[in-house]
C-alpha positions as CSV (number, residue, x, y, z in Angstrom):
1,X,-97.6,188.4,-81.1
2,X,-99.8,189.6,-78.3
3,X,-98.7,191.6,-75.5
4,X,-98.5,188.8,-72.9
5,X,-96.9,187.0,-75.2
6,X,-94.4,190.5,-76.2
7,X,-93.7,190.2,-72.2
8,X,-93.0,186.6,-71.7
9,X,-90.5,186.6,-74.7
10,X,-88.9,189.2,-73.1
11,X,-88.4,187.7,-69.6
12,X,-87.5,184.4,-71.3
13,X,-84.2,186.9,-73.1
14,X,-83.1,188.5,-70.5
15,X,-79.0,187.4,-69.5
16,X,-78.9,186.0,-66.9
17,X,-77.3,188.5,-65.1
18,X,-79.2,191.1,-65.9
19,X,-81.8,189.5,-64.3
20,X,-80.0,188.7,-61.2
21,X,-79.4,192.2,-61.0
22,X,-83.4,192.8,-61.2
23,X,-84.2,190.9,-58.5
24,X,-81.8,191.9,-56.3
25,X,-83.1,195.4,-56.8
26,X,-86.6,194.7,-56.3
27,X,-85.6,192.3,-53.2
28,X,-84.0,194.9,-51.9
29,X,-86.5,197.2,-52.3
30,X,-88.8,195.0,-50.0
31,X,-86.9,194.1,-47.7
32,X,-86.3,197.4,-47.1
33,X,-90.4,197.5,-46.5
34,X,-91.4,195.0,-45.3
35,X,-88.3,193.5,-43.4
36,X,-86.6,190.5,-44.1
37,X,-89.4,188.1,-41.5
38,X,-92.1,190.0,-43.2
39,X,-91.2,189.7,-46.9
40,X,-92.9,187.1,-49.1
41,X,-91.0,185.9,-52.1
42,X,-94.4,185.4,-54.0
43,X,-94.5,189.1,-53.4
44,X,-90.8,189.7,-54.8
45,X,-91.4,187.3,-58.0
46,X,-94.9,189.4,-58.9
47,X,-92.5,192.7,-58.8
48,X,-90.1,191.0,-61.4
49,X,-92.5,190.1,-63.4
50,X,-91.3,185.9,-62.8
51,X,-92.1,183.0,-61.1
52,X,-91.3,182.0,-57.9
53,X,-89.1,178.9,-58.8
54,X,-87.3,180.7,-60.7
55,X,-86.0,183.0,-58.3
56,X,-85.8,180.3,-56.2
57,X,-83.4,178.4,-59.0
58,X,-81.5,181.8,-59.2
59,X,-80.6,182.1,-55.1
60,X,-81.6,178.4,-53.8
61,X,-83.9,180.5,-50.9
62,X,-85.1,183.6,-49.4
63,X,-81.6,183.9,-47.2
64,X,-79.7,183.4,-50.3
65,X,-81.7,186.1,-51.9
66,X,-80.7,188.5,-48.6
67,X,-77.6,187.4,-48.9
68,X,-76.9,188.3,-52.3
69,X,-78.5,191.6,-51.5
70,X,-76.3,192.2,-48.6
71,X,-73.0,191.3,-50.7
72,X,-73.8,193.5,-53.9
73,X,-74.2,196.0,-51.6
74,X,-70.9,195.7,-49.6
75,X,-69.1,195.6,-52.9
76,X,-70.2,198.4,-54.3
77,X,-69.1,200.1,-50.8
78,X,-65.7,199.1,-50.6
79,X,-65.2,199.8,-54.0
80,X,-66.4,203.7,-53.8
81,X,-64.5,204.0,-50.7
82,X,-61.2,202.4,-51.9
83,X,-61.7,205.1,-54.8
84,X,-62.8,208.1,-52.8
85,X,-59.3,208.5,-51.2
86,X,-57.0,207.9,-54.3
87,X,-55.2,211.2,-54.8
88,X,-56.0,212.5,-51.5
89,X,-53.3,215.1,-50.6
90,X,-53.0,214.8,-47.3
91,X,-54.6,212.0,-44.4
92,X,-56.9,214.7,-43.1
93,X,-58.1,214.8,-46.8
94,X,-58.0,211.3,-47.9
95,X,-60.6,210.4,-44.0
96,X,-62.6,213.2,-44.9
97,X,-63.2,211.7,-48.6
98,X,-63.8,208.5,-47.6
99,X,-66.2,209.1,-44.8
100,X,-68.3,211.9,-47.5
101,X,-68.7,209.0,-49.6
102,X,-69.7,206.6,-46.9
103,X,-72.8,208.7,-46.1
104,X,-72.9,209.5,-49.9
105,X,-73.4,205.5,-50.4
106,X,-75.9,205.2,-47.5
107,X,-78.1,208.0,-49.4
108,X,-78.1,205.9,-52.3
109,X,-79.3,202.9,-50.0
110,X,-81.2,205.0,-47.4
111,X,-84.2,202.8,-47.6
112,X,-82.4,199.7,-47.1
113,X,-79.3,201.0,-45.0
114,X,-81.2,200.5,-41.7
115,X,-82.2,196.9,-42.8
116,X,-79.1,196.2,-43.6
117,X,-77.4,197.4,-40.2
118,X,-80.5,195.8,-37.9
119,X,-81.2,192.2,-40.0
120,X,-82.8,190.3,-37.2
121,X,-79.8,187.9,-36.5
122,X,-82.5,185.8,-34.8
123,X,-84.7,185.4,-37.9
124,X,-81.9,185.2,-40.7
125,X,-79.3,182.3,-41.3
126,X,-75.5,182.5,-40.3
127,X,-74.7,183.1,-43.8
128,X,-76.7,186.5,-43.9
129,X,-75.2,187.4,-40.4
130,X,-71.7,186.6,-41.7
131,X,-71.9,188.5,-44.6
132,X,-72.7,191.7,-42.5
133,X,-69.5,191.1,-41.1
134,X,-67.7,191.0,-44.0
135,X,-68.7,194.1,-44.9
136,X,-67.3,195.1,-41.5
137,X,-64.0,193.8,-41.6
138,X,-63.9,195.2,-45.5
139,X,-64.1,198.3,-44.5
140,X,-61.6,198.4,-41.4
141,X,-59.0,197.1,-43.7
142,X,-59.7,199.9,-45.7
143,X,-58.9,201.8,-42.9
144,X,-56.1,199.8,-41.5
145,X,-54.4,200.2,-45.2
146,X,-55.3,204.4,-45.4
147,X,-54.2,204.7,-41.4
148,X,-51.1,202.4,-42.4
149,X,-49.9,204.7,-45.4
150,X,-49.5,207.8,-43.4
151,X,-48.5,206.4,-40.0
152,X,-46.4,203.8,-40.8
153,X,-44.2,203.6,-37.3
154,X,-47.5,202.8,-35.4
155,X,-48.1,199.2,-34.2
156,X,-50.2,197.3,-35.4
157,X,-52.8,196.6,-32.3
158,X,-53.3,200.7,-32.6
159,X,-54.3,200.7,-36.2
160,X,-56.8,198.2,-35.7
161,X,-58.6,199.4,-32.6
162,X,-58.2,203.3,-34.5
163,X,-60.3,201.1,-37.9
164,X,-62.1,199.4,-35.4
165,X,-63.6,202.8,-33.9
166,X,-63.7,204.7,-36.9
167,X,-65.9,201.6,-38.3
168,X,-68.2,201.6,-35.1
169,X,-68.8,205.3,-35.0
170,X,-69.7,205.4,-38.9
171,X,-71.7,202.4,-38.7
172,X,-74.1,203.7,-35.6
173,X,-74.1,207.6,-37.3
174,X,-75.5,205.8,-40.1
175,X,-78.1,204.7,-38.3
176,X,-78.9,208.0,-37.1
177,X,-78.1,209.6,-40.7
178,X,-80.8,207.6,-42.8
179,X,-83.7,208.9,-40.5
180,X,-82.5,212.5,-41.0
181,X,-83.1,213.6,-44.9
182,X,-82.1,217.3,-44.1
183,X,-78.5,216.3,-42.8
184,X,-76.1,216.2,-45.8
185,X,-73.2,213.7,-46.3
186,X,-71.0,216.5,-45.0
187,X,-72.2,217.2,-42.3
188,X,-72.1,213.7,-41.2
189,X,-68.6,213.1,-42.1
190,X,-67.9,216.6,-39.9
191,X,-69.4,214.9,-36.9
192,X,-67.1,211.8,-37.3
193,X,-64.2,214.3,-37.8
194,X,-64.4,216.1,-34.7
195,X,-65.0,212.8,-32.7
196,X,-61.6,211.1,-34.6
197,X,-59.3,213.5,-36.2
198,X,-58.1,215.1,-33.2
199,X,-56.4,211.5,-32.0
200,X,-55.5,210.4,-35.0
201,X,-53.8,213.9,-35.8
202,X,-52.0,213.8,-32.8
203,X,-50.6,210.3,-33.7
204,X,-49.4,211.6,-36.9
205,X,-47.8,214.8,-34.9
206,X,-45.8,212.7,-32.6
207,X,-44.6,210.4,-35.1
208,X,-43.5,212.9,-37.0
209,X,-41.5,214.7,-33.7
210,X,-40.1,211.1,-33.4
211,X,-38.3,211.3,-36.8
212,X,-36.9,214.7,-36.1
C-alpha cells in the first residue's frame, strides 16, 4: 500500500464524528483568518485533507459549517461555566469563578473569539446570527439561575436586567481581552468585579436586613 493510498484509507475510517470534529477545528481556525466572507471552503477541505462535497454532505453549506462552529463553541462555554461555580462558598466566590473561566474559555478561543463576537450579520444567514444569540441567552440564564440561588426575594425583572448586564459587560471586555495577551483571566474578571459586585452585594445586604 503506498502512501497516498496509506492516507486515503485512513480518511475513508475515520467515525464520523471524529471527522466532524476535524473540520470544525480547522473551519474554525479560518475563519478565524480569514473571516467568515473571505473564507473559501476549497481552502477548508485542502486543510482536512477531504473533498469539498464531502464537507459539504457533512454541513449542507458554508453557514452550516459556521454554524456548527458557533454552537460547539457555546456548548463547551456553558458547560465550563455551569461547572466553574459548583461548590462555590459564597456568591462573591461562585461570580468570581465563573467570570475567571469565561476569560479562561476565550483564551482557549482567542483567535476565533473576536470572529465569533463581530460575524458580519450582513454577510451570514439568520441561522448563524441566531445562534450567537443563543449563546447569549445561555449564558444569562446561567446567571439568572446563580443570581436566583443567593437572592431569592428579588423580582424577577431585576435578575434579568442584573444577567442582562453582567452578559453585556463580559461580552464587550472580551473584545478588548483577546487583543491584550499580557492581561490574565484574572485580571479581567477583577475589572468586571469592581464594575458589578458592588450592586449586586448591596442587593444581597438589603435582603438580608429585610429578613432580620
Amino acid at each position: 500500500m503506498t502512501s497516498a493510498e496509506t492516507k486515503t484509507e485512513r480518511r475513508r475510517r475515520m467515525p464520523r464524528a471524529d471527522r466532524e470534529r476535524q473540520m470544525m477545528t480547522i473551519a474554525e481556525a479560518v475563519f478565524s483568518e480569514r473571516g467568515y466572507a473571505a473564507t473559501s471552503m476549497d481552502e477548508i477541505a485542502d486543510r482536512v485533507g477531504v473533498s469539498k462535497p464531502m464537507i459539504y454532505e457533512y454541513f449542507g453549506s458554508k453557514e452550516g459549517l459556521l454554524v456548527a462552529c458557533i454552537r460547539q463553541v457555546r456548548t463547551e462555554l456553558r458547560e465550563r461555566t455551569a461547572q466553574s461555580v459548583i461548590g462555590a462558598a459564597s456568591p462573591e466566590e461562585a461570580l468570581r469563578k465563573g467570570l475567571e473561566t469565561f476569560f479562561r474559555f476565550t483564551d482557549d478561543h482567542r483567535r476565533s473569539w473576536e470572529l465569533l463576537l463581530r460575524t458580519e450579520t450582513a454577510v451570514v444567514g439568520a441561522a448563524a446570527v441566531a445562534e450567537i444569540e443563543t449563546a447569549r441567552q445561555e449564558q444569562i440564564q446561567l446567571h439568572i439561575a446563580l443570581f436566583s440561588a443567593y437572592m431569592p426575594d428579588t423580582d424577577q425583572r431585576s435578575l434579568e436586567a442584573a444577567a442582562e448586564i453582567l452578559v453585556g459587560a463580559c461580552e464587550r471586555l472580551s473584545v478588548w481581552y483577546v487583543r491584550h495577551d499580557d492581561v490574565t483571566p484574572e485580571e479581567a474578571a477583577e475589572h468586571i468585579m469592581r464594575m458589578t459586585w458592588f450592586g449586586l452585594k448591596g442587593e444581597l445586604e438589603q435582603q438580608h436586613d429585610h429578613r432580620q
